[in-house]
C-alpha positions in Angstrom: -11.9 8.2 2.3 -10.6 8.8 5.6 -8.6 6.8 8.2 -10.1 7.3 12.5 -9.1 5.5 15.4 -11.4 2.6 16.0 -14.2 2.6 18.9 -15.6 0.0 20.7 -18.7 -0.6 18.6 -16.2 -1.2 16.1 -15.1 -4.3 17.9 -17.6 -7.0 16.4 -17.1 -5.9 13.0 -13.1 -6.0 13.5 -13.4 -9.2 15.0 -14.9 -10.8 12.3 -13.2 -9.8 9.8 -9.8 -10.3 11.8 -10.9 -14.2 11.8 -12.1 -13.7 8.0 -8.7 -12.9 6.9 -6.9 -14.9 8.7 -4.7 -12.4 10.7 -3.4 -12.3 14.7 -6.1 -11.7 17.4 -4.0 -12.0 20.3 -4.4 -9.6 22.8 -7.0 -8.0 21.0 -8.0 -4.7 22.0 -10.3 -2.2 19.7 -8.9 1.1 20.8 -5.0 -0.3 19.3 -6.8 -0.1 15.4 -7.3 2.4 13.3 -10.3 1.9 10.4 -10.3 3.0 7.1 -13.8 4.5 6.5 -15.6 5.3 2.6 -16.7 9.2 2.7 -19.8 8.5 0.7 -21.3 5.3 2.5 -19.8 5.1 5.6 -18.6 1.7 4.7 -15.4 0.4 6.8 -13.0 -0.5 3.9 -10.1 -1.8 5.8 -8.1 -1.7 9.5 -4.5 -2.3 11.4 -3.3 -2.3 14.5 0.0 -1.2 16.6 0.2 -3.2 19.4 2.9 -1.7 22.6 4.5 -4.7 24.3 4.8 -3.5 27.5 7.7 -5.8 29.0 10.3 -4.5 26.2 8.1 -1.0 25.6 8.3 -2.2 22.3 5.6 -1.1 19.2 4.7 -3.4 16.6 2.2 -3.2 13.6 0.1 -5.6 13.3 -3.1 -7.4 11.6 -3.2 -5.0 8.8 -6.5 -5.6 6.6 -8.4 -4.5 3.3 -11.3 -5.6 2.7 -11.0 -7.3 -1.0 -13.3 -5.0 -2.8 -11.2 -1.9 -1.7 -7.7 -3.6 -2.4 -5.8 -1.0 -5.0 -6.7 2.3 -3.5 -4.0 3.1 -1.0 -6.2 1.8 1.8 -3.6 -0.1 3.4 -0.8 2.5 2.5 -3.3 4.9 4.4 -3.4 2.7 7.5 0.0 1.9 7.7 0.5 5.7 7.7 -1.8 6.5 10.2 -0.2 3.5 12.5 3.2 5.1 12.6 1.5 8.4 13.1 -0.2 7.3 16.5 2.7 5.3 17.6 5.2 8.8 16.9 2.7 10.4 18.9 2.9 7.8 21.8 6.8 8.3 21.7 7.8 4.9 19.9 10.9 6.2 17.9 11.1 2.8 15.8 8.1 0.3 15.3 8.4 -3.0 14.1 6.4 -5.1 11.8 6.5 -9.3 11.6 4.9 -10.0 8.4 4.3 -12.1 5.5 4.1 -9.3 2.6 7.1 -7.8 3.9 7.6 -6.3 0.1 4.5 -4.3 0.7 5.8 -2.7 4.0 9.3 -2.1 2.1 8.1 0.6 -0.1 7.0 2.9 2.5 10.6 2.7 4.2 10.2 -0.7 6.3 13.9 -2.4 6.0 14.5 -6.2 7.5 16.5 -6.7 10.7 18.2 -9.7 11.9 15.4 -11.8 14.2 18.5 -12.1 16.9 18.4 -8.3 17.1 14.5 -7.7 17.9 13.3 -7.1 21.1 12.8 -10.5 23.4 8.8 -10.0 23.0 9.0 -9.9 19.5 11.2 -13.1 19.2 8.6 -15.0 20.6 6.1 -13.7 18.7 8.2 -14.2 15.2 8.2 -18.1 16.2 4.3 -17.8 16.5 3.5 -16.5 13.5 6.3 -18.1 11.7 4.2 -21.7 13.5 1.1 -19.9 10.9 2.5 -18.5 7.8 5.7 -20.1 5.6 7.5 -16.9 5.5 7.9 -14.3 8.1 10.0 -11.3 7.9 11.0 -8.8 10.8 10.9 -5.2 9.8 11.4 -1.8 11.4 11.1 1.8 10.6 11.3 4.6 12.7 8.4 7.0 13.2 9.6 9.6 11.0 11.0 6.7 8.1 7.4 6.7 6.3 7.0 7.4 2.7 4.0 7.9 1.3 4.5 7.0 -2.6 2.4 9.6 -4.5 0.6 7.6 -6.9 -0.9 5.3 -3.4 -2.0 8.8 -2.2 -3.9 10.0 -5.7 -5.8 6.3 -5.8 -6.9 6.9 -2.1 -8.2 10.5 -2.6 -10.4 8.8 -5.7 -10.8 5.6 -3.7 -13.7 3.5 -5.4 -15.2 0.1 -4.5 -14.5 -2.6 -6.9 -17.6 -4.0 -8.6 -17.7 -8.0 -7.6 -15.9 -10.4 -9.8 -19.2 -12.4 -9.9 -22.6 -10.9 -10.2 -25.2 -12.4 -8.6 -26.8 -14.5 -11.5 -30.0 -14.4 -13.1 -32.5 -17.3 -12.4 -35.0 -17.9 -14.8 -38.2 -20.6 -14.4 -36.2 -23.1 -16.5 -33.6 -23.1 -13.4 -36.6 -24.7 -11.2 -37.6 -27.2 -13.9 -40.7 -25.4 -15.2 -41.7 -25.6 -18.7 -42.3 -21.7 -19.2 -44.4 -22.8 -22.3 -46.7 -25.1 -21.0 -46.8 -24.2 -17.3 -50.2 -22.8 -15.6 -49.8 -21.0 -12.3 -52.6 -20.4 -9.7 -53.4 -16.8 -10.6 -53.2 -17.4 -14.6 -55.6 -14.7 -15.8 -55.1 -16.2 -19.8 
């Protein structure tokens, strides 16, 4: 398992999964996410995105994803990682984060601030998403804040993908309404 920076061919696949999950598209652009890709199949197994507000130069994380089958693994704490990573690198001492699993983000180092003291950008885009989803929190970490806890980091280096819940069931001739002990078919050779 590994975490890249998206590319543009990416786009359609982020895109519908975004709208899938439900998270923020605004202002999408591919090459702000980073995918988390399975070493074995090559199967995308989850994304994020930091988004710079230009008007306040300003960093956020944002539309953080995992697809269900890979939840559990550290994908998400892989991500996240990876965000803050790219955003150091771009010179954003502190990032933000407005989210509704605000617990998750607290255990790599995210702590709450006040919604008076973010940036004016980020105001108005806490009353958006707080328009979506019944609780919002603001959170910030600088670039340097992250911890990785180590068991997130085992689970991701042994990453697996969940069997389905619900196997795809079998269907047998009764199913259709056919008597399997009295029916004749076409090509009976009895």
């Amino acid at each position: 398992m590994y975490v890249r920076d998206a590319r543009n061919r990416d786009e359609a696949w982020l895109l519908d999964h975004i709208e899938a999950m439900g998270l923020d598209d605004t202002a999408f652009r591919s090459r702000d996410y980073v995918i988390a890709v399975d070493d074995d199949t090559g199967s995308k197994t989850g994304f994020g995105r930091f988004r710079v507000h230009r008007d306040d130069d300003v960093c956020e994380l944002t539309s953080i994803g995992v697809l269900d089958s890979w939840e559990g693994n550290g994908v998400g704490a892989h991500i996240v990682e990876r965000l803050l990573r790219n955003a150091g690198i771009e010179g954003y001492e502190r990032i933000y984060a407005l989210s509704p699993a605000h617990e998750y983000l607290a255990q790599f180092g995210f702590g709450p601030v006040e919604a008076e003291e973010l940036p004016a950008a980020l105001q108005k885009r806490l009353d958006a998403k707080r328009e979506r989803h019944e609780t919002v929190v603001p959170m910030v970490i600088d670039s340097d804040g992250f911890g990785m806890p180590d068991a997130l980091r085992d689970r991701f280096k042994n990453a697996a993908e969940h069997a389905d819940d619900d196997p795809e069931p079998t269907e047998s001739p009764e199913d259709f309404g056919i008597d399997s002990e009295s029916a004749t078919y076409k090509y009976d050779t009895g």
